[in-house]
C-alpha positions as CSV (number, residue, x, y, z in Angstrom):
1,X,3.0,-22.2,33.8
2,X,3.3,-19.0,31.8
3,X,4.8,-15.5,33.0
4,X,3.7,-12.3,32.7
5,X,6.4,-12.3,29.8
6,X,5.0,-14.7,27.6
7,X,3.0,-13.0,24.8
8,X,-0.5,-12.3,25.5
9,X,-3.0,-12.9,22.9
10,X,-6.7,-12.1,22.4
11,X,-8.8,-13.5,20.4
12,X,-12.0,-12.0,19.4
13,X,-14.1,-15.0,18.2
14,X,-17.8,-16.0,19.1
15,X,-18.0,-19.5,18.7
16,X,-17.3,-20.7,21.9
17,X,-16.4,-24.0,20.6
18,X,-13.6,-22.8,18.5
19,X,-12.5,-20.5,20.6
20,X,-12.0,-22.9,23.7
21,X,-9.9,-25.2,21.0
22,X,-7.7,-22.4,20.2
23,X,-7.3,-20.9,23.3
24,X,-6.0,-24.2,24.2
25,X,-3.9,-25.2,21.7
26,X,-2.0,-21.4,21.9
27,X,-1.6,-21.6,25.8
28,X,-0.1,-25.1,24.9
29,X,2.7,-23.7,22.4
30,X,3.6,-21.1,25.1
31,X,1.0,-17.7,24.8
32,X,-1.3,-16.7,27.4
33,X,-4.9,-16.1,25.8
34,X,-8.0,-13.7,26.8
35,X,-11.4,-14.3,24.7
36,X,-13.6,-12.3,24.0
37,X,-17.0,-12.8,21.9
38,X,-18.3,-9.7,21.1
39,X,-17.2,-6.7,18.8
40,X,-17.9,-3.7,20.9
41,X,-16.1,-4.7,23.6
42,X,-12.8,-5.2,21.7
43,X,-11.6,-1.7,22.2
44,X,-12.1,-1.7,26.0
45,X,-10.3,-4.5,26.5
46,X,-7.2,-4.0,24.1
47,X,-6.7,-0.8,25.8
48,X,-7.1,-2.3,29.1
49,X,-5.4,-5.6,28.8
50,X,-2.5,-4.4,26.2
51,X,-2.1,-7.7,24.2
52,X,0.8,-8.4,21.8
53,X,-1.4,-9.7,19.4
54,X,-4.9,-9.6,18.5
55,X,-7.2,-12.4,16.8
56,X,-10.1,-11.2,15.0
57,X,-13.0,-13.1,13.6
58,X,-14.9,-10.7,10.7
59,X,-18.5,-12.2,12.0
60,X,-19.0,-11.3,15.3
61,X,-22.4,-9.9,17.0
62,X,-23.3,-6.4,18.0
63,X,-19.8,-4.7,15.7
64,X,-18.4,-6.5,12.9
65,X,-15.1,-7.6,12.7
66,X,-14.3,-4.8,10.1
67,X,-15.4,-2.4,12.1
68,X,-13.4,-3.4,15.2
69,X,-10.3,-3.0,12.8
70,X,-10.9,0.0,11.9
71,X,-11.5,1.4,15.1
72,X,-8.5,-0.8,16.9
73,X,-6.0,1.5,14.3
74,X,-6.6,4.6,15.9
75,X,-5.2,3.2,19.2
76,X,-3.3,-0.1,18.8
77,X,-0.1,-0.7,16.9
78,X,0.9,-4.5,17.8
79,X,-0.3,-7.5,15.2
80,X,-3.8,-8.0,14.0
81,X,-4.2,-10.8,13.1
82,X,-7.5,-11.8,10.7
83,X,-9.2,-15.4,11.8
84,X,-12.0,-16.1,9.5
85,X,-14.4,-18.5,7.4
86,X,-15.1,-16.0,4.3
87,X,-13.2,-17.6,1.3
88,X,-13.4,-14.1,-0.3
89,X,-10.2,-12.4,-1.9
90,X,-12.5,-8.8,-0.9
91,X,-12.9,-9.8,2.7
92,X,-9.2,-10.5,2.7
93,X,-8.1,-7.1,1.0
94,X,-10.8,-5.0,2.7
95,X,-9.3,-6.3,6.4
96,X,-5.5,-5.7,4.9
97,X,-6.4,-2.3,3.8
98,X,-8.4,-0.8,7.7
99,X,-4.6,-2.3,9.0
100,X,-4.8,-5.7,9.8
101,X,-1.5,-7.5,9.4
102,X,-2.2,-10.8,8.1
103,X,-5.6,-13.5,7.4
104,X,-6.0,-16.8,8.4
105,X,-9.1,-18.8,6.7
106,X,-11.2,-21.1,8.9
107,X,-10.6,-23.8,9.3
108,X,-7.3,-23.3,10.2
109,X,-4.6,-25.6,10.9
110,X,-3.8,-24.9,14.3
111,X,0.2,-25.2,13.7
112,X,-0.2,-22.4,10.7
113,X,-2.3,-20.6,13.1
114,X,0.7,-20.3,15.8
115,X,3.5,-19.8,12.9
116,X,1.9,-16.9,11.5
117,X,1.3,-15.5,15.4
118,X,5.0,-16.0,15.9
119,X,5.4,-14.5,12.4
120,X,3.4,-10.9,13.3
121,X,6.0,-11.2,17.0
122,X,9.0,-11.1,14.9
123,X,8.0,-8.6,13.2
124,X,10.6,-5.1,13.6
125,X,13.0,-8.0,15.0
126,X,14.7,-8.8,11.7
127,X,18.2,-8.7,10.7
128,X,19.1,-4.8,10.2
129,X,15.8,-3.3,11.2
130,X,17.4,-1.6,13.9
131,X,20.9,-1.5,13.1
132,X,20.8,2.2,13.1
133,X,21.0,3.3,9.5
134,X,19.6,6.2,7.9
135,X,19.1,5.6,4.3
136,X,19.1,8.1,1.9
137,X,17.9,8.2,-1.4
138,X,17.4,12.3,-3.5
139,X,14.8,13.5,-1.0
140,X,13.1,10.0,0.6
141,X,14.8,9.4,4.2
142,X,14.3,5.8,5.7
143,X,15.8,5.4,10.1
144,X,16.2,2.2,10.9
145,X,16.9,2.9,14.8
146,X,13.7,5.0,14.9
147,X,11.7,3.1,12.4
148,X,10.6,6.5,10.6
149,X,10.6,7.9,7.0
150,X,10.3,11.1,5.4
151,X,9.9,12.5,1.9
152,X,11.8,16.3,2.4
153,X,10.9,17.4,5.8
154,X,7.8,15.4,5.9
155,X,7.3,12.6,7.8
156,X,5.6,9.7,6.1
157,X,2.9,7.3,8.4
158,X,3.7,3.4,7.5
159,X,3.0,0.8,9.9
160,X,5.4,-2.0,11.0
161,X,4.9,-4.2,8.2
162,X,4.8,-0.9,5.4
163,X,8.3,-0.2,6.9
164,X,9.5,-3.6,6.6
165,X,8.7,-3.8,3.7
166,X,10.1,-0.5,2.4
167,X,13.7,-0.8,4.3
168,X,14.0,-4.3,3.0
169,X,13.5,-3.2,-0.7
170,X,15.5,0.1,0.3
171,X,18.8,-1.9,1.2
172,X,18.4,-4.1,-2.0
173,X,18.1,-0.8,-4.3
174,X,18.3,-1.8,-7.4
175,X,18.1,-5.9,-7.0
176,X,14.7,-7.3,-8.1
177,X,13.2,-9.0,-5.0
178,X,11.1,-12.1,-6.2
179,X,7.5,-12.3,-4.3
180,X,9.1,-15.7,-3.1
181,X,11.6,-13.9,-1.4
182,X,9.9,-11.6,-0.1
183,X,7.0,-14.0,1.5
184,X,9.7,-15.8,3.5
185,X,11.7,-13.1,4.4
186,X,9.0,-10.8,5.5
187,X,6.1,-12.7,6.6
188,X,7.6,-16.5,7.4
189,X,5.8,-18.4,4.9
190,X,5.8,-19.9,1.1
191,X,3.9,-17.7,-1.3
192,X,0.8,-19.8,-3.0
193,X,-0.1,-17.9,-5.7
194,X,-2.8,-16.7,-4.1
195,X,-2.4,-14.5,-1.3
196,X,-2.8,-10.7,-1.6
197,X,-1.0,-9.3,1.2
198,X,1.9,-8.3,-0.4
199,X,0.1,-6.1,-3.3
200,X,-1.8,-4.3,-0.7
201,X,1.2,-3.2,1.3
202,X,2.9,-2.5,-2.1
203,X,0.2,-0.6,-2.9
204,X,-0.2,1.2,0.3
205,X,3.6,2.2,0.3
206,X,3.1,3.5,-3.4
207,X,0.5,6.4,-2.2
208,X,2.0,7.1,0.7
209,X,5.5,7.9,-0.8
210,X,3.8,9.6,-3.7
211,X,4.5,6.4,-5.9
212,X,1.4,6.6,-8.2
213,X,0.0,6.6,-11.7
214,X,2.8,4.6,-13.7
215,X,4.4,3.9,-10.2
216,X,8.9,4.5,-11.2
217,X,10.2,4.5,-8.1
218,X,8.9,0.4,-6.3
219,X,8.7,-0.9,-9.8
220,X,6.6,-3.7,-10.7
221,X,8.9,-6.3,-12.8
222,X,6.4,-8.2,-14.4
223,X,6.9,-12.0,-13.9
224,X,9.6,-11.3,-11.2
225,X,9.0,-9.3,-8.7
226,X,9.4,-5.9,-7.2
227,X,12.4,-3.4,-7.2
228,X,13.4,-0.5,-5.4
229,X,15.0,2.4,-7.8
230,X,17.2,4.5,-6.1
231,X,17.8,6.8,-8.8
232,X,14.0,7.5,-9.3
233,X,14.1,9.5,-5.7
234,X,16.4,12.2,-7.2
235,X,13.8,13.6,-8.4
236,X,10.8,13.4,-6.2
């Protein structure tokens, strides 16, 4: 039987047939599981039921999957996770970029579908996230404990996986961090060539820390990877 302590998931899908197979499966690997099948509804419920994570299909009646996301960001800050049938790099990089956290296509297989949910859980639970550190590099200012950064005395918005992403490139300053590494280290899975999530975040963090144009400071190294240059702050 589960607790009021094991994660709560809702899942936003309208076909009740898949939705009954999934809830089941999840509340058989240990989560407790709401459905809902209609968009406008969405926000109602998240702010009533407070789940950890939330499972959105794109194609849903009355508001659009996209729509919900949007809206969901102005009030929700745990996991979004996108469940859906369009086999469309846009659909995947338009959901990343209104905040959702990660994509799964449909049909899923159900065992990737409950690693990348234990995935979004874990997220802010990593080695050194909150170790208490502040790192400092010229005028950028990254707090582990509180999970905020600042550029000069102004804070800078990122969301979980931003920040991750940022402190973990932050405390390898000057390594170059191979998309390999950081697919398992920050999302729990093999990169496949394909997936965009990463150069949306990396793009995300680029405008928010002023990064932009012929970005210096998260360098791009071309056939490896990505890498933090502390020196490149100095001047910001």
């Amino acid at each position: 039987m589960n607790s009021p302590t094991t994660p709560l998931v809702l899942l936003v899908e309208d076909d009740a047939r898949l939705a009954e197979l999934v809830r089941t499966y999840l509340t058989a690997n240990g989560f407790r599981v709401n459905v809902e099948n209609r968009g406008d509804r969405v926000v109602e419920r998240v702010q009533r039921e407070n789940p950890d994570v939330v499972i959105l299909d794109l194609g849903l009646p009355v508001k659009d999957g996209f729509s919900v996301c949007r809206e969901l960001r102005t009030i929700y800050s745990a996991p979004i996770l996108i469940l859906t049938a369009r086999d469309s790099d846009i659909d995947h990089v338009v959901g990343l970029e209104l905040g959702a956290d990660d994509y799964v296509i449909k049909p899923v297989e159900p065992r990737v579908l409950v690693a990348r949910i234990q995935a979004l859980l874990r997220r802010g639970r990593a080695p050194g996230a909150a170790d208490g550190r502040t790192l400092r590099f010229g005028t950028l200012s990254i707090n582990s404990a509180a999970r905020s950064v600042a550029l000069g005395d102004q804070p800078v918005s990122l969301s979980s996986n931003e920040f991750d992403l940022l402190f973990f490139l932050a405390t390898r300053a000057g390594q170059i961090q191979s998309r390999e590494t950081l697919y398992q280290q920050l999302y729990r899975r093999d990169y496949d060539g394909l997936d965009r999530t990463l150069d949306v975040r990396i793009s995300h963090l680029r405008k928010k820390l002023g990064d932009t144009g012929s970005p210096e400071k998260i360098r791009t190294v071309w056939g490896h990877g990505y890498m933090f240059v502390s020196e490149a702050w100095e001047t910001a």
